[in-house]
C-alpha positions as CSV (number, residue, x, y, z in Angstrom):
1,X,58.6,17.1,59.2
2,X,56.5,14.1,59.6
3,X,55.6,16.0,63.6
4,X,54.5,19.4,61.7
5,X,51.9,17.0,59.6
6,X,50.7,15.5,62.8
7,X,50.1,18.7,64.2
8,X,48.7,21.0,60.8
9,X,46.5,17.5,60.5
10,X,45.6,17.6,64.0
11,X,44.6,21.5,63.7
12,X,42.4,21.0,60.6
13,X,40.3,18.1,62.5
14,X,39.6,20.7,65.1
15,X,39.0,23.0,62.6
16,X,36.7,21.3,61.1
17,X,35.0,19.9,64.2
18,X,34.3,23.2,65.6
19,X,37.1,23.4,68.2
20,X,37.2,21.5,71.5
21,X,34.0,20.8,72.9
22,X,32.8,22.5,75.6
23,X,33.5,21.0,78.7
24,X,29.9,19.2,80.4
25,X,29.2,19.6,84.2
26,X,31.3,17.6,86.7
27,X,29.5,15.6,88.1
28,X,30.1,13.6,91.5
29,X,28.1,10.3,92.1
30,X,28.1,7.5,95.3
31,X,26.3,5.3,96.4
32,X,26.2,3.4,99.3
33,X,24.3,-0.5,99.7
34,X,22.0,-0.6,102.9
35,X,20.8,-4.4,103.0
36,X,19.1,-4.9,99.9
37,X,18.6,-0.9,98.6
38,X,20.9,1.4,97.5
39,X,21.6,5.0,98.6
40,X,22.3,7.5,95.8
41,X,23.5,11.0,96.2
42,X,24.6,12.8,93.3
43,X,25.8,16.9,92.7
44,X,26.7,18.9,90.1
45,X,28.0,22.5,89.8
46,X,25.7,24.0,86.6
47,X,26.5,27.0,84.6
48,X,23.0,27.7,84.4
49,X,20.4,30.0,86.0
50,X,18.1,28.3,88.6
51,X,15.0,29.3,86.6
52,X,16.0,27.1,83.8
53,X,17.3,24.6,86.2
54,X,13.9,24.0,87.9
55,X,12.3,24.1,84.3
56,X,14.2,21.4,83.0
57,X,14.2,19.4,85.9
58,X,10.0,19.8,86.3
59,X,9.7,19.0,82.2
60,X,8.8,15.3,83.2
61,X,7.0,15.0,79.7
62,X,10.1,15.4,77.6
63,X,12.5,13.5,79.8
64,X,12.2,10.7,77.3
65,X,13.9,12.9,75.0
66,X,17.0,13.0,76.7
67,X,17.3,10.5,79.3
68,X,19.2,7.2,78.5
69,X,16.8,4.1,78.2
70,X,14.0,5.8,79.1
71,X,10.7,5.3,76.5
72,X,8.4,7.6,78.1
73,X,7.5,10.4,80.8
74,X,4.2,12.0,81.5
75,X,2.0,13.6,84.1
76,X,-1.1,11.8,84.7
77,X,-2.8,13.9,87.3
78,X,-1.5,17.0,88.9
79,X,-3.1,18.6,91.9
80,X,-1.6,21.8,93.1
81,X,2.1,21.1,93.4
82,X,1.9,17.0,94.0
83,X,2.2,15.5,90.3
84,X,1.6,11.9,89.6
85,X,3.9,11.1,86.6
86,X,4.0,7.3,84.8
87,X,7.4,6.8,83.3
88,X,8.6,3.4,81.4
89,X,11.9,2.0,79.9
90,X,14.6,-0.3,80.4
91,X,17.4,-0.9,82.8
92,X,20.7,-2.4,82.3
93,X,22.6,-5.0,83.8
94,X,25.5,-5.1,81.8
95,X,24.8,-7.2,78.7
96,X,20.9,-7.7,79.7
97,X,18.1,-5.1,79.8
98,X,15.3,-5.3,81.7
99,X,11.8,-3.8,81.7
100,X,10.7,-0.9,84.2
101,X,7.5,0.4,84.6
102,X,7.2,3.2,87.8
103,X,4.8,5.5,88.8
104,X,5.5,8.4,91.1
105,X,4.0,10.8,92.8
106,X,6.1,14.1,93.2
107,X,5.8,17.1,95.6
108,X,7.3,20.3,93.8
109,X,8.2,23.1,96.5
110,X,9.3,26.0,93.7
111,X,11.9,27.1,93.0
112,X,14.2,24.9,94.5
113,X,13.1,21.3,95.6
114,X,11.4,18.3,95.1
115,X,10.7,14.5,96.2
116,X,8.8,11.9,94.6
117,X,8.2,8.1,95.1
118,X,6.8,5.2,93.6
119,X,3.0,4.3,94.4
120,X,3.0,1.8,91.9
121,X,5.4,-0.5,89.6
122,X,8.5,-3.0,88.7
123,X,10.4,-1.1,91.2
124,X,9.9,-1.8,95.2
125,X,11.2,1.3,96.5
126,X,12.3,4.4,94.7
127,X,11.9,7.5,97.4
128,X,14.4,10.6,95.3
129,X,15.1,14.5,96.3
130,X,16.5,17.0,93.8
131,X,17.6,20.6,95.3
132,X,18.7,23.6,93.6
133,X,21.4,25.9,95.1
134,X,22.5,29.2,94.4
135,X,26.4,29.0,93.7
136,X,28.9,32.0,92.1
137,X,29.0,30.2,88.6
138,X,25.4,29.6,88.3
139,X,23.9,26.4,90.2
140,X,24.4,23.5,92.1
141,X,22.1,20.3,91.5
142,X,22.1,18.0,94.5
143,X,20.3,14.4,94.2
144,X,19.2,12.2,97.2
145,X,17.9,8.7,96.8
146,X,17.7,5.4,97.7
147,X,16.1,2.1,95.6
148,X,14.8,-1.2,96.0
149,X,14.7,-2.8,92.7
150,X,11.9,-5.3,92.1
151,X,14.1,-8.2,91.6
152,X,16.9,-10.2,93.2
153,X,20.5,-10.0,93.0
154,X,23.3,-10.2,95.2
155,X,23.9,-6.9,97.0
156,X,26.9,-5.4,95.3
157,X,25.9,-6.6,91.6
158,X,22.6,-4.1,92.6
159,X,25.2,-1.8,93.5
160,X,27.2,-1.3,90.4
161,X,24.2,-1.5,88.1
162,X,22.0,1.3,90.4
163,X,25.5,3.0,90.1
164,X,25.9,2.7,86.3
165,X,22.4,3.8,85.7
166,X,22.2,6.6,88.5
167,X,25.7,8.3,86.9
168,X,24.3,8.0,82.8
169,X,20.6,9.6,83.8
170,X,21.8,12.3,86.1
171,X,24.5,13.1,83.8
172,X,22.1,13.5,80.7
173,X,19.9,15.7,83.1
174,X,22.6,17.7,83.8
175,X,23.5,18.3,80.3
176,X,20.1,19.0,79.4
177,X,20.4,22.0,82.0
């Protein structure tokens, strides 16, 4: 008797709840140290369109909605399809979080691509890709990118905290999708 509760108690939560909920984008993350940067590569398989896709991904001025630790996202000049966008927020090394100004400038190539870098902030090096493929289910996000942070730790600390940070942002981008 006392399994039958569990279970009617169990079906009323998810009742309740709405059901199960529905089940995010894998997505696959690694990263690789190279002397003192970091090599990122990222994919997902999205059950979306590629025009929304590359809409949310080019959105730079809500990113700050949805991405974790970051305060704010704009475009500060644009120029045909090169974009120079000022973004600020924090960064965390596990209990610690630390400041991060960047500014990048970004090459769009519509409908599928883009690569920006930093010209100017707390970051040393931050050169990035994002590429949108055509899949069966809808489309696949790929990420390429490697960083430099502006300040020193030992190699593989840098690692797990690029890692950490890489996997929460591309995963809320992804779900924004």
């Amino acid at each position: 008797m006392l399994e039958r509760g569990s279970a009617v108690a169990f079906a009323l939560i998810m009742l309740l709840a709405g059901g199960p909920p529905a089940a995010a984008a894998m997505v696959t993350i690694n990263t690789k140290l190279q002397g003192d940067a970091v090599d990122i590569h990222a994919s997902a398989m999205l059950n979306a369109d590629a025009a929304t896709a590359w809409r949310v991904l080019t959105d730079y001025d809500h990113y700050a909605e949805f991405i974790p630790d970051l305060r704010v996202s704009r475009v500060i000049a644009r120029e045909g399809n090169t974009l120079t966008v000022e973004q600020s927020g924090e960064t965390a090394i596990w209990l610690f979080k630390m400041p991060v100004h960047v500014t990048f400038e970004v090459n769009e190539m519509p409908p599928n691509s883009l690569q920006s870098r930093t010209v100017a902030g707390s970051v040393r090096v931050l050169a990035s890709s994002y590429a949108l493929a055509p899949i069966a289910s809808g489309v696949r996000l790929d990420y390429a990118g490697q960083i430099v942070p502006g300040f020193e730790l030992v190699g593989h600390v840098v690692q797990a905290m690029v890692e950490r940070n890489a996997a929460r942002q591309f995963q809320a981008l992804v779900d924004e999708i």
